[in-house]
N, C-alpha and C positions, 0 to 999 in steps of 0.2 A: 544621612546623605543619600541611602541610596532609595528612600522613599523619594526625597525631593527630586532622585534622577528618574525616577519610574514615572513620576507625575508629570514632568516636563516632556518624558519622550508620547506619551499618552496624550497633551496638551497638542504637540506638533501633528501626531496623530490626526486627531478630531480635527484639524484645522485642516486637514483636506478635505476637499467636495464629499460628502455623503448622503446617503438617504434616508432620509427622517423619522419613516416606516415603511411598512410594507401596504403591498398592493393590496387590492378585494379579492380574496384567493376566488370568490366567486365569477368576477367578470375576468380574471387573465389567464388560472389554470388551468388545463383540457389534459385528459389521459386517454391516450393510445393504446390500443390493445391488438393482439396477434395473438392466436388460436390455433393450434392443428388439434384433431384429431388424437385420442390416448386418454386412457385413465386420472388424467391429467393434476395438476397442480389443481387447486380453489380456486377460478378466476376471481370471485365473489371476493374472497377474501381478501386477495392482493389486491385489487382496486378498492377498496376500504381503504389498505394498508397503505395507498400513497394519495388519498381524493384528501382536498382542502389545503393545497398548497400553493402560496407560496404561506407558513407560520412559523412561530417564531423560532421554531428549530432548524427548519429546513426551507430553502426557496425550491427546489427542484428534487426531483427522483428519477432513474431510470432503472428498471429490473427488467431482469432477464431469468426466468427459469426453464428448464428444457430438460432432457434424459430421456430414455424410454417410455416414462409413463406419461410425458404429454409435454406440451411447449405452451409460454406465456411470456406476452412482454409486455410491457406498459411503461407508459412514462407521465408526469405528470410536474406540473410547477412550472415555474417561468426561467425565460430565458438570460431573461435582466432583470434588476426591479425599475429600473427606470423605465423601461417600455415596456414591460407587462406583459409581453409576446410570449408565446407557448416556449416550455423548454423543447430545444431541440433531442428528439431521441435518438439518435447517433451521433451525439455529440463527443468529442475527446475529453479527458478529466485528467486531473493527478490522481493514479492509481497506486500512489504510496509502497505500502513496506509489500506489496503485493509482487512489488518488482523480486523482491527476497526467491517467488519460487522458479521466475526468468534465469536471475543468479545460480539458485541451485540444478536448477537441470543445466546450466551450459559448462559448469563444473560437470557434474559426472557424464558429462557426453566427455569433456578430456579427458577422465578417468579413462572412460572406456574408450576412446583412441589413444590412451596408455601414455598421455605427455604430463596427468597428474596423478598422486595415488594417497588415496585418503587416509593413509595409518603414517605419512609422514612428515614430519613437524612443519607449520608454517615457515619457521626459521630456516629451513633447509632452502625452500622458494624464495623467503625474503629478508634474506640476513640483513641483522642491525635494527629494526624496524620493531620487535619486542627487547626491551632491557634483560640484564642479566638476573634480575631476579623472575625472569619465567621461567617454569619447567618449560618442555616441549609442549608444543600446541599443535595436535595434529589437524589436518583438512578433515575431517567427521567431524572433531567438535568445534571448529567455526561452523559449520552447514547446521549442526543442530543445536546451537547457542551452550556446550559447556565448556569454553576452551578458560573462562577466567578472568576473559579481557576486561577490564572497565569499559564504561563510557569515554569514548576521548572528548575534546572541549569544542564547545560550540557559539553560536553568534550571542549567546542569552538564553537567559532560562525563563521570562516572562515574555507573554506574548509582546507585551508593552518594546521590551529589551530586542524579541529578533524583526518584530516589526520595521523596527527603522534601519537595522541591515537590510532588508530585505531583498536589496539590488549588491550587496557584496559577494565575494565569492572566496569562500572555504575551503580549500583544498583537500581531497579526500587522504592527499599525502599527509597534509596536515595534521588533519582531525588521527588519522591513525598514531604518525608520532607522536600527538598528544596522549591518545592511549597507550603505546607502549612505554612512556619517561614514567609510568606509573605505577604504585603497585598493585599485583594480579590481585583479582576480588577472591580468587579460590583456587582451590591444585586443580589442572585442567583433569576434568570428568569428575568429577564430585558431585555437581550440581549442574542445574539448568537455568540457566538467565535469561531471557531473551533481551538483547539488545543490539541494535544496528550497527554497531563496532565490527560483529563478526562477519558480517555482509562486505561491509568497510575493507578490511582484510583481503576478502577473496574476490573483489573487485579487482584490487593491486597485484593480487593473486595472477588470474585470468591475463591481466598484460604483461604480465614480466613471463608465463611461460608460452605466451602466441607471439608476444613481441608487438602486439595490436591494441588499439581501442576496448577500453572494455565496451562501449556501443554498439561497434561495428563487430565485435566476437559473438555476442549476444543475440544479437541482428541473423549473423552466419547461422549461428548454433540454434538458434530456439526461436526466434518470431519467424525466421521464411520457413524452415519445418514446418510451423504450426500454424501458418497461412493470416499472418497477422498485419493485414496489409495499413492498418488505423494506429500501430504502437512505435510511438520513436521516445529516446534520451535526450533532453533537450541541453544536459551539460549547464553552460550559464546563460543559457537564454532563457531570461525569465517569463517570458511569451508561453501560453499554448497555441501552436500553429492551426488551422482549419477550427472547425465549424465547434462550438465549445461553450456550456452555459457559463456565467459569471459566477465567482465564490463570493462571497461574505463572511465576516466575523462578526458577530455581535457584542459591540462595546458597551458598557455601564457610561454613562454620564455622571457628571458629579448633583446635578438636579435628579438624577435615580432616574432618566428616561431612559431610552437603548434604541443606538444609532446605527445601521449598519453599514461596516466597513469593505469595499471592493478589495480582497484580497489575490484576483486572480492574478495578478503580475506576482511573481515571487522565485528567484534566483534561488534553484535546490542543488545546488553542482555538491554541498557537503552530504547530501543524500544519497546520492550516488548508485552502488549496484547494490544500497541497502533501501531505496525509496523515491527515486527519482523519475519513473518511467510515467509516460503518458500514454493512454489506454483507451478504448471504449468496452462497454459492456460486450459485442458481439466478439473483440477480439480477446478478450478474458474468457472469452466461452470456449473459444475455437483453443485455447493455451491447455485449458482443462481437457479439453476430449481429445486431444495430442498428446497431451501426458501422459495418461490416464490408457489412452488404448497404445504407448508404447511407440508410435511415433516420432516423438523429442529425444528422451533417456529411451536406447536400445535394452529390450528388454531383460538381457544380461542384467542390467543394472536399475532396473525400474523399481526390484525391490527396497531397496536403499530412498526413494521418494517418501517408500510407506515405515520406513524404519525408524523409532522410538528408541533412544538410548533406555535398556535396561538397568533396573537396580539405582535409582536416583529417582527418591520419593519425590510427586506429582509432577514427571517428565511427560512432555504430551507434544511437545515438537519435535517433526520427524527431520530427516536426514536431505529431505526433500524443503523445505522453507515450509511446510505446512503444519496445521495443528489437529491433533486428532482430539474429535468431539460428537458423544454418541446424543441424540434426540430418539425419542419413539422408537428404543429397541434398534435404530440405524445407525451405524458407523461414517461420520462424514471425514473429509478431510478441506480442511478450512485454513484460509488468509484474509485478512484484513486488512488494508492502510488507512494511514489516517493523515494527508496537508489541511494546512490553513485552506479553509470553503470545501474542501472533499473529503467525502469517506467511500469507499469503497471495498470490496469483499468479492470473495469467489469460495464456494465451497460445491463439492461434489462426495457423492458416495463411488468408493472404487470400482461396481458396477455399470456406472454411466447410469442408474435408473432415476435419479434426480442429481442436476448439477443449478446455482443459483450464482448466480452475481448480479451486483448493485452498485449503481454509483448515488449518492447521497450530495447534495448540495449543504451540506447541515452548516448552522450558523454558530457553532462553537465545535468544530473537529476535533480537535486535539484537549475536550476534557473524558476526567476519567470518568465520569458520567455517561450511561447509555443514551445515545441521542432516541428517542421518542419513535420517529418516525423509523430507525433504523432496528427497530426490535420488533415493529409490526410487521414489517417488511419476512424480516426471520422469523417471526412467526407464523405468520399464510405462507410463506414460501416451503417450509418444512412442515407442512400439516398431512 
């Protein structure tokens, strides 16, 4: 039965207008480049790393690398497939689970105006909301994914399945209940999981102790600090507002062709202050060098962004939403998201001497698969 319901909602699927294939990446792509001065990034490299799009992985690219040792942007791939038109490079994106490090600095900015305090149980801020079978689940190990929590429940678990929700809307109240009626995957601090639940958490978190919008706290706390005048929460407005390249999925046909699917309409309100936020690359950049030089999280508390739960064999996410990950002897600190048609990332070294973000058009986001294009991109960017 639930093959026959996979194939029918798949069926409804492909009966929407699509595109057949893709363009001549030769006659529609153009890549844009910006240059200062500095020891700089590979320009060489990175325009390799995004030339010949729109293909089958990716329709669009937009990168951004900068730090002390030199600045590079480039963009390349189309805008639509249907017009073929250059992708726009300021365009807004779904910046995914990247929203996690927005989240975590506007938490330890209450920390540190002393309205929240991280050794004490979520339960305390939101009674009822985890069952009796949790221990204590303190605010550090939501921020750094060891509190326990499961997954709470979602629209579906095949793309086929959340696709045809795609216009519903999931309550982050929801999705949480679902996870606490459940039992905890571990004794909180044992282990490290990373899962959106705990973001989930201290969303509901952030409003019940401002009394406010987790948007509009967020908004307060960390994008006007960090001069992010391109990033808003869209809640259930399944729109990307202003100027924005189109997403695609790439479908299997039952003839074995592969059709691609416009996914850019898509209702994330169950995302929430775990992945919801819409972004562009300059303003992911400006969020990094805020962070980072102390600006957002007062520097009281800055160390807590770079902090690693101890003693929990392969812990590598910090207390900050980010992940720590060495290349070439350097120490970065990294985020990734991932919606349907976008992937996106930001990483920096805690010096500012190289900071990189990307936004990724890719044509299958959400597999566990390395998209192509977005490993080349990491590669020239961190050479």
């Amino acid at each position: 039965m639930r093959d026959i319901r996979r194939r029918s909602i798949l069926a409804g699927a492909l009966a929407l207008p699509l595109t057949a294939g893709l363009p001549t990446a030769s006659a529609t792509a153009i890549t844009t480049v910006t240059t200062t001065t500095g020891s700089a990034p590979d320009a060489e490299a990175l325009r390799a790393a995004i030339a010949g799009l729109p293909d089958a992985n990716a329709t669009a690219a937009l990168v951004r690398v900068g730090g002390t040792e030199g600045r590079w942007h480039g963009s390349s791939g189309v805008h639509d497939l249907e017009s073929g038109r250059p992708a726009d490079p300021d365009a807004r994106f779904r910046a995914g689970s990247t929203t996690k490090v927005v989240t975590a600095a506007a938490v330890l900015r209450l920390v540190h105006e002393g309205r929240i305090d991280l050794d004490t149980p979520v339960q305390h801020y939101l009674p009822g909301l985890l069952g009796g079978r949790f221990r204590p689940v303190t605010v550090r190990q939501l921020l750094d994914h060891t509190s326990g929590i499961p997954a709470g429940d979602g629209l579906g678990t095949t793309f086929e399945e959340v696709y045809a929700h795609r216009f519903d809307t999931l309550t982050p109240q929801r999705v949480a209940a679902s996870a606490g009626a459940k039992e905890p995957e571990f004794c909180p601090g044992r282990q490290q999981h990373y899962l959106n639940i705990n973001y989930t958490f201290l969303g509901l978190l952030i409003e019940r102790v401002t009394g406010r919008s987790y948007a509009s706290e967020a908004a307060r706390l960390v994008l006007r600090p960090a001069g992010m005048r391109d990033t808003y929460f869209p809640g259930t407005d399944p729109r990307i507002l202003g100027p924005h390249n189109r997403g695609y999925q790439a479908v299997r046909k039952a003839d074995g062709t592969t059709q691609f699917l416009d996914v850019t309409e898509w209702n994330q309100a169950d995302r929430f202050a775990a992945g919801d936020m819409i972004s562009t690359t300059a303003d992911l950049e400006r969020l990094l060098t805020g962070l980072f030089r102390g600006r957002i999280v007062p520097r009281p508390r800055l160390r807590e962004v770079f902090s690693v739960p101890s003693g929990i064999a392969g812990a590598s996410y910090s207390a900050g939403g980010l992940q720590r990950f060495e290349s070439e002897g350097k120490v970065y600190w990294v985020k990734s998201g991932g919606r349907y048609g976008y992937n996106s990332a930001i990483a920096a070294t805690c010096d500012l001497s190289r900071t990189v973000v990307y936004s990724v058009n890719s044509t299958d986001a959400k597999s566990e698969d390395a998209n192509p294009v977005v490993v080349r991109i990491i590669a020239a960017a961190l050479k």
